[in-house]
Every structure is written in structure tokens, then in C-alpha cells.
N, C-alpha and C positions, 0 to 999 in steps of 0.2 A: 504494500500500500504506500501511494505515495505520503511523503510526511510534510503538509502545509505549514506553516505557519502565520498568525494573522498579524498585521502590523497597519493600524491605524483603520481597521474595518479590513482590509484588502489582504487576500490569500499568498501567501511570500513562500518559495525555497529557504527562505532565510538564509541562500549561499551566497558568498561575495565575489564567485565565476561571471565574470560576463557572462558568459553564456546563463545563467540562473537568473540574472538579473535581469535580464535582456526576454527571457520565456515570461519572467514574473508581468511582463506588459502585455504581451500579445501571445501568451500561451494558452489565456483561456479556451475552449472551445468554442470556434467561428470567427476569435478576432482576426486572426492572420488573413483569411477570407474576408473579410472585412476589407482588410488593404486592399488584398487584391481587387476587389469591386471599384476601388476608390483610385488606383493607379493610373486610370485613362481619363481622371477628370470625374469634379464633382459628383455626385447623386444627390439628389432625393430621396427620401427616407423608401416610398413604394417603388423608386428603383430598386433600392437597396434588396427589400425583400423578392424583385423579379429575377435578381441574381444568386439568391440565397433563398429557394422555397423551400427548403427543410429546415429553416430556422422560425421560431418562432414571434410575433412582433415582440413579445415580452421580452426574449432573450436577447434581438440584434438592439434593443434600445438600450439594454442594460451595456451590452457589448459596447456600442456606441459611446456612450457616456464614460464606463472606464477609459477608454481608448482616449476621449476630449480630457478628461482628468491626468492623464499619461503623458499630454503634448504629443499624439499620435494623429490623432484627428481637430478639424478644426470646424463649425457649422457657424454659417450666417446664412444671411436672407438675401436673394439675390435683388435686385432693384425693380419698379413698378418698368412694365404692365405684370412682369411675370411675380414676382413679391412670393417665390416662392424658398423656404429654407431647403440649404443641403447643405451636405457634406462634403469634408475633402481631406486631403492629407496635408500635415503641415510639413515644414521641411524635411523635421525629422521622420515624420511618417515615408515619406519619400524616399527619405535613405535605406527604406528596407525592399527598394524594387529588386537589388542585386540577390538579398536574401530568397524572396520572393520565385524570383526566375532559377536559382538555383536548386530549391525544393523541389521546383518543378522538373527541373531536367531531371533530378535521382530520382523521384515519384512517377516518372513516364517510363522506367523501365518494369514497373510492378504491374499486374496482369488486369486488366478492366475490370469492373465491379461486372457481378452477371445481371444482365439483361441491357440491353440500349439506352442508356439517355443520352440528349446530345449534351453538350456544354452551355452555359451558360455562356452570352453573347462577348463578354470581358472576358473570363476566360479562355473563349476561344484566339480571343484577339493575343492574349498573353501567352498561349501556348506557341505560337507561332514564333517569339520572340526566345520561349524557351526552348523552342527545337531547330531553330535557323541553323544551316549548316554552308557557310559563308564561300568553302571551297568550292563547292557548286555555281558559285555567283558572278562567276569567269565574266564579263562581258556585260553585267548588269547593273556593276557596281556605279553608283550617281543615277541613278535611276527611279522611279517611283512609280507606285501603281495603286489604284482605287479598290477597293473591297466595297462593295453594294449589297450588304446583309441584311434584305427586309426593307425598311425603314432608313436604317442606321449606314452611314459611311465612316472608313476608316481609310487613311492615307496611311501608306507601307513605302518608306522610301531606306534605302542598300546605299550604306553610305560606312567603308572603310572597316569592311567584316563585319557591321552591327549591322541589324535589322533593327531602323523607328519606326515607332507604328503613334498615331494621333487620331484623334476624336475628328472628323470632319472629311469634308470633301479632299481630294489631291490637287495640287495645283499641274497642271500639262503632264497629266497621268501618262507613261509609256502605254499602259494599256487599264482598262477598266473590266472588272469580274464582279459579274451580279446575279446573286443566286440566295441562296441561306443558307442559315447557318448550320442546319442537319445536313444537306447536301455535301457540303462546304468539307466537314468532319468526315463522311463517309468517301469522301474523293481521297481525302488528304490519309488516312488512315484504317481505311476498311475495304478498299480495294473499287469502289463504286470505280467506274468507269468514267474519264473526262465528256463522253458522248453520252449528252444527257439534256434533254430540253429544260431543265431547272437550273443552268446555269448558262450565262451568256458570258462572252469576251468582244468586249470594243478595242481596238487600235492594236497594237502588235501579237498576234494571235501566238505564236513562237514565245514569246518573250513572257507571256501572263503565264505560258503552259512549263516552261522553265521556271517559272517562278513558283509555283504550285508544288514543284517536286525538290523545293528546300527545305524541306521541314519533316522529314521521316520520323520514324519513331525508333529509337535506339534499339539496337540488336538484344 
């Protein structure tokens, strides 16, 4: 069993490891996920739960609030017409993207949960980042491309072995990919086939389909 300790209301390791220190903030169960949701840009609180539906509103607000108490998260109100609150990471919540994407890459070698679900829309966008594989990227590097998931856009631009990825439209996208985001996961990772009327390709058709096959899943 693990052995808690409480220190000022709040459950502690009581270790002085960074690392103990460091879990004592976002080890509770769903805050790291938290981040995650919050890493491409603010939410709203019923984002938050569109990204996180196994969590309950009681627990991500609880979630949420340690996390604001910690200097991990920070919430304001955005300005009228929209006058609506979210959420976001503060500096230091940001410093944990590196943490983040490398969870991820150790966690994508362990075997799927059984039965299908797709990823959550941040998520997918993050996985992408955590399984870029940049030697592939011969000839593409300075480059950008659109992602048209539903609703939502995301600009993906190959800039010097990193894969950016951002909340919004691409500016002079090489090429543009619009589809969703089940489709998206079952190409990328379950063998669907590129020949598929659920997803289209605008402008370099070579180049979106090179781009597609950066992101394997580790052996």
C-alpha cells in the first residue's frame, strides 16, 4: 500500500526526490491528463470533460483546482461577446509537455486496451508528436500541412526533426487532409487502407501520403 502523507489538507510522499515531489502535483489520478487536454490551448471546462468522458465533473473540478493551487493551471474569463471561462497551463504547466510526450512514447509500446475506442481529438493530435519519426522526413523538412478533423483544424509544420502541431488553420499548407479522427487513427495505426472516401487530400497528394507514414507505432 502506498504510504500518503497529508500536509496542509493535501496527500504528500513526504519524499524530498524530485521525482516524489514532482508526482505529489500531478500524480493524482487524471491530473497528468489534464495537461494533456490543456497542451494545444485553453478549454472550457465541457471541453475538458469531451476529452476526458471517464472522468467525472466532480473529480476533473477537484482535479482542476489542485492543479490552479499547484501553479499548474491557470483559469480566466475570456473577453465579451464570448465571456466564456477556461482553462490553460501556466508556464510551469507547460514545462511538463517534454514529460508528457515522453510517457507517451514508453506507453505506445504496451498492447491496446480491448475493444476500439478512438482517441480523444488532443490526444490524437499529441500522439502524433509523440511518435514522429523525423528520418522519414527527407525532403519535407520546412514544410506544413493542414489536418481537417471534423470541425477542428490543426497546422502540423516539420521544422528541424521536431514535428509543431497548433490549434488553427495552416498558413500555405503543402497539402491539406480532411477526414476524422476514427478514420485518421485506423489509417495511421490499424492498417485501414489510404483509399477510403472519408478522407480527402488537397494540394500535394505525394507529400500528405509521406507525411501520414511518420508516425508508426514502435516495434
Amino acid at each position: 500500500m502506498v504510504d500518503f502523507r497529508t500536509l496542509a489538507g493535501k496527500r504528500t510522499y513526504g519524499d524530498p526526490c524530485g521525482i516524489a515531489r514532482a508526482l505529489d502535483v500531478i500524480g493524482e489520478r487524471w491530473a497528468l491528463l489534464v495537461v494533456r487536454e490543456l497542451l494545444l490551448g485553453p478549454k472550457r471546462f465541457t471541453d475538458l470533460r469531451a476529452g476526458l468522458p471517464h472522468v467525472s465533473p466532480d473529480v476533473l473540478s477537484q482535479r482542476l483546482r489542485q492543479l490552479e493551487d499547484d501553479g499548474v493551471v491557470d483559469r480566466r474569463t475570456l473577453p465579451p461577446p464570448a465571456a466564456s471561462q477556461v482553462y490553460e497551463l501556466t508556464a510551469r504547466g507547460q514545462e511538463l509537455e517534454p514529460v508528457v510526450l515522453a510517457l507517451g512514447r514508453w506507453g505506445s509500446r504496451a498492447p491496446f486496451p480491448d475493444g476500439y475506442e478512438p482517441l480523444g481529438m488532443d490526444a490524437l493530435v499529441l500522439a502524433l508528436k509523440t511518435l514522429y519519426r523525423p528520418d522519414g522526413a527527407d525532403g519535407l523538412t520546412g514544410s506544413s500541412f493542414e489536418l481537417r478533423l471534423g470541425e477542428q483544424r490543426f497546422a502540423a509544420s516539420l521544422q528541424d526533426g521536431r514535428l509543431e502541431v497548433a490549434r488553427g488553420a495552416a498558413t500555405d499548407p503543402l497539402a491539406t487532409i480532411d477526414t476524422d479522427s476514427g478514420t485518421l487513427q485506423r489509417i495511421l495505426w490499424h492498417g485501414h487502407p489510404l483509399t477510403t472516401e472519408a478522407l480527402t487530400i488537397t494540394g500535394d497528394q505525394q507529400a500528405a501520403v509521406r507525411f501520414l507514414t511518420l508516425f508508426p507505432l514502435p516495434e
